[in-house]
C-alpha positions, 0 to 999 in steps of 0.5 A: 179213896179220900184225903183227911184231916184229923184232929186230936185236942186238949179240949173239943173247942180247941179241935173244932177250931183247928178243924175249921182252920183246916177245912178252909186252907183246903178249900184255898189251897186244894180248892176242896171241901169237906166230904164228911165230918166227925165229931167224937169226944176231942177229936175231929176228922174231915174228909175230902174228895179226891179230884177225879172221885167223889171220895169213900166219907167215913164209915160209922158202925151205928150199933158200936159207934165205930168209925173209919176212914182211909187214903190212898186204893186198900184192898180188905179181904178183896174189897177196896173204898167204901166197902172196905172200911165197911168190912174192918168195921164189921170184922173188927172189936176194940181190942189193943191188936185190932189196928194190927190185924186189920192191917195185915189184912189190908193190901196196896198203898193206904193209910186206914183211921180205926176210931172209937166213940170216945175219941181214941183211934189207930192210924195204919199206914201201908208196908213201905209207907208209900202213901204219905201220911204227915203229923204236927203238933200244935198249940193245944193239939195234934193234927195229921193230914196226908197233906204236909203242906195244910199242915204248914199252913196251920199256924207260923213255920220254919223250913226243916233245911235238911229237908230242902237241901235233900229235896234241891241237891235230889229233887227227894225228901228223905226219911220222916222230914218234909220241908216244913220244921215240926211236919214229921211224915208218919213212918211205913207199916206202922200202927199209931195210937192216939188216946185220949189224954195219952200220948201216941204209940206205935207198933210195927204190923209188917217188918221188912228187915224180917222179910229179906234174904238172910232174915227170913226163913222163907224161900221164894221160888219161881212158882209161887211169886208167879201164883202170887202175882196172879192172886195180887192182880186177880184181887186188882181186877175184880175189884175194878172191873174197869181197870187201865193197865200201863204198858210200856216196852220194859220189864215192869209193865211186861210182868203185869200183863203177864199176870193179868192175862193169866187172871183171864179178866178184862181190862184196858191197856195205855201207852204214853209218849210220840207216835215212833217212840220204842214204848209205843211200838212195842205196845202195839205190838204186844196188843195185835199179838193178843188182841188186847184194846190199847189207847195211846196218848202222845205228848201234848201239843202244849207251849210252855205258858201252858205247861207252866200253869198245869205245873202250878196246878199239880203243887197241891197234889205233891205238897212241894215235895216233888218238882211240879214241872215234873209231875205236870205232865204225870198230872196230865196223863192221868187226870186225862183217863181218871173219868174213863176208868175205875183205877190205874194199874202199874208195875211200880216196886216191879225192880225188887225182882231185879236186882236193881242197883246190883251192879254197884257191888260187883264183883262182890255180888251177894256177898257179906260185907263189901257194903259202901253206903257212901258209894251208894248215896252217891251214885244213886241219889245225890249224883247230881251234887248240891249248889255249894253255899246257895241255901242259907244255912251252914252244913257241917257234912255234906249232902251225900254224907247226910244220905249215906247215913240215912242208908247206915241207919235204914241197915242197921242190925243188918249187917249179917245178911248178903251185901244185895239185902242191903240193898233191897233194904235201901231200896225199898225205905229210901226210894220207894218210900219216898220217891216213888211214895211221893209220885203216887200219893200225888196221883192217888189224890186224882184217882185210886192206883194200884200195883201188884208188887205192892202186895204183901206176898209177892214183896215178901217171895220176891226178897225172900229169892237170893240177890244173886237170882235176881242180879242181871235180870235172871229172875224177871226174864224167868218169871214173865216167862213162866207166866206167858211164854209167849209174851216173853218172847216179844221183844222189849223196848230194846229189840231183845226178848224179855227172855232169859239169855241162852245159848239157843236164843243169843243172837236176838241179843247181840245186836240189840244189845249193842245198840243199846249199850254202846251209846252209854260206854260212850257218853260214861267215857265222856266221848258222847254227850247225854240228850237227856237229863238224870231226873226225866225232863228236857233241858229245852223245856226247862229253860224255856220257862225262862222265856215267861214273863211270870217265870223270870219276874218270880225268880227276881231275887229281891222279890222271891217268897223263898228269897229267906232260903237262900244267900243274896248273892249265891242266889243271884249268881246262880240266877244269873248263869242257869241258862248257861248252865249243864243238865244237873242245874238245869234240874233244880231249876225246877226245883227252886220253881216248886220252892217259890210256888210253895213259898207263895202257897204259905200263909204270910204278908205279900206272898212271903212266909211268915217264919217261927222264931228261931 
């Protein structure tokens, strides 16, 4: 749809004036100008296409003097961009719930403004706050922009350590912080008030502690979580007649295509990766059984120089919250198609039918109690460790104590429902709604994108399904079958078929299973070394950036932008030993590379920041 920036003030000249200063770092830093512009009362707003889009502007009502506009792929009542901003208008009054009701309405990944004539206007983000929307106040004022990193340029910052000690130690930022200090990110399902002359409010328009199994009264079942699924990707599709479907060899994208074949729609499919990868074989498989339009990307033959200056390109995109030499080649598949098609379409929060993460709480599985938060931090988010005295700061816990916080805090209240709601909730308000949040608010900045386990009623049939359903896959291998038998029966990336396990189809897993199983009891009893790394990139592409002159002069200590995060001396050790290194370093190797290039970003003297006081 758009990325914007609003603007609350004291006085209109001040919201004017942070306005301009905020246009123009959009247009140094996202190389972006203003689409549309608004001035009502003391408040300000610009808009600005995505990418690859023209972008949606803002709706005006010209009889009431209403206005709106979003971020992010909303579908209203069916309807999606321009059309959908026409349509809250219409529909809606100036009543105080009117932000409320739009929002239950409103599906998909989205942040909505609701403004009125004088100024007063209601921000609605999404269920799970998957597209990122940041607030800072400043001198005089309020401003809110799904860019954290326009914010920071605004006037003088200071780095939240918190936040950058999460993002080094887990290439994530967790909870409302960004990197910056005073740059909160707005929290999922919320409805912000901001009046003029009162201070912000909020309301809460979907509560997914209400929706998990012990909580809710509801019960989800085979039946209706397929009826919805199809409902969700009917919406999809016929809003975007021209829609490109990942499809991959796992579960996810196995479960979009079945929904999507059942909508009787047309649309596109797309794998990615080396012509004799399993993804892609068992794509084109898939596609000759239903004769389905497949495009396949393979990797680019590109050489680091040119891997390394995509990757400074896609640092406006991810704000620094998310490793660029990771996303680089995100960006590149997607800004590759973005021109061809109406909108991207994957299986993302596919794993809430799985039970993803159960096996951590065997064998309690489904139980009361038996929760260990720090088990779970550890194991699933900061496995990776934290380099011990690099950063700057003193810490008086460690970052896996931080995380398993965060986890007791995001359960709280909870504690009376089975040990696997716990876990869907942890799930659901620390990795998709950051990790997984900040992967597609970057794309959504190229080109809209949309999932149908990100609508409302397969969310809430899927949680409301009991966790020891789910566990080991048993509700996903049901549901692809339910939807399409056939399709089920293929086999996945593994050789196995993306069926449930029984006694008559048993031995097309045996053999598969072991293939793909043995090799990882191997490496876990430290008898057989990974050949990959934890977060996704290729130790040799990693280190042969250091090969690049711009590479290793930035990484010069003493002539870092973000030289202040860090002590001299550990930074010059670890420089130091990187290339001999394992894969954990090897990983924030690239995150200390975002740092750099988001230091360089900042407004400051010479390319370094210029910090507040204290």
């Amino acid at each position: 749809m758009n990325q914007f920036v609003l603007v609350q003030a004291e006085a209109p000249e001040r919201a004017e004036e942070l306005l301009l200063t905020a246009v123009s770092l959009f247009r140094r830093i996202l190389h972006a100008d203003p689409a549309d512009s608004l001035a009502a009362g003391r408040t300000r707003a610009a808009v600005f296409p995505l990418l690859a889009r023209p972008g949606a502007g803002i709706s005006r009502c010209p009889v009431s003097g209403r206005w709106a506009l979003g971020a992010g792929t909303p579908f209203y009542d069916g309807r999606t961009g321009r059309d959908a901003l026409d349509s809250i208008l219409r529909d809606g009054t100036a009543a105080p719930d009117y932000g409320v009701l739009s929002a239950e309405r409103t599906e998909g990944l989205f942040a909505i403004v609701l403004g009125q004539p004088d100024g007063a206007f209601q921000l609605l983000t999404d269920r799970l706050g998957n597209l990122h929307v940041y607030e800072r106040r400043v001198r005089g004022g309020t401003v809110i922009s799904t860019s954290s990193l326009i914010l920071a340029s605004l006037e003088s910052w200071s780095p939240d350590w918190h936040g950058c000690r999460q993002f080094l130690s887990t290439g994530t930022v967790f909870g409302r912080r960004s990197p910056f200090a005073g740059v909160e990110k707005l929290g999922p399902a919320r409805v912000f008030s901001y009046g003029p002359g009162a201070a912000r409010t909020e309301r809460i328009h979907w509560d997914l502690r209400d929706r998990l199994y012990g909580r809710t009264q509801e019960r989800g079942d085979l039946a209706s979580t397929a009826g919805a699924l199809v409902a969700a990707m009917d919406t999809i599709l016929a809003a975007y007649p021209n829609a490109l479907l990942d499809l991959t060899g796992g579960y996810d994208s196995r479960c979009v295509l079945a929904a999507a074949l059942e909508t009787g729609r047309p649309f596109t499919t797309i794998v990615n990766g080396p012509d004799n990868a399993p993804d892609v074989e068992t794509a084109r498989r898939i596609a000759r059984e239903f004769g389905l339009k497949l495009l396949h990307t393979p990797p680019p033959a590109a050489g680091p120089l040119e891997c390394w200056s995509t990757a400074r390109e896609c640092l406006p995109l991810t704000d620094g919250e998310y490793d660029v030499t990771l996303y680089q080649s995100a960006f590149r598949a997607h800004s590759g198609r973005a021109r061809e098609f109406d909108v991207t379409v994957n299986g993302s929060n596919g794993e809430i039918t799985k039970g993803y993460w159960y096996e951590l709480l065997m064998p309690h599985t489904g139980k009361r109690g038996h929760f260990d938060s720090r088990r779970i931090a550890a194991a699933r988010f900061t496995f990776e460790g934290e380099p011990a005295g690099l950063l700057a700061h003193d810490f008086p816990t460690s970052v896996t104590d931080d995380l398993a916080a965060e986890i007791d805090a995001a359960n709280a209240g909870l504690e009376d429902c089975p040990n696997t709601s716990l876990l869907d909730s942890v799930y659901l308000t620390l990795r998709m709604h950051r990790w997984q949040g900040r992967i597609s608010s970057s794309t959504q900045r190229i080109w809209p994108g949309a999932s149908p386990f990100m609508f409302r009623r397969p969310m809430e049939l899927s949680l409301a399904v009991p966790g020891v359903k789910r566990a080991r896959l048993a509700f996903t291998t049901r549901l692809i079958e339910r939807l399409n038998p056939r399709l089920a029966a293929l086999p996945l990336e593994y050789g196995y078929p993306a069926l449930p396990v029984r006694a008559g189809n048993l031995h097309r897993f045996l053999v598969p299973g072991w293939k793909e199983y043995w090799p990882k009891l191997l490496q876990k009893a430290g008898l057989r070394k990974s050949r990959g790394t934890p977060g996704g990139a290729a130790p040799d592409f990693t280190l042969s950036l250091l090969g690049l002159d711009e590479v290793r002069e930035m990484l010069r200590p003493q002539r870092m932008a973000s030289a202040y995060l860090y002590r001299p001396d550990a930074l010059a050790a670890w420089l130091g030993r990187i290339e001999q290194a394992d894969s954990r370093e090897r990983n924030r190797l690239g995150r200390v590379l975002t740092l750099e290039l988001l230091a360089r970003a900042l407004p400051g003297q010479g390319g370094r920041a210029t910090l507040c006081a204290g």
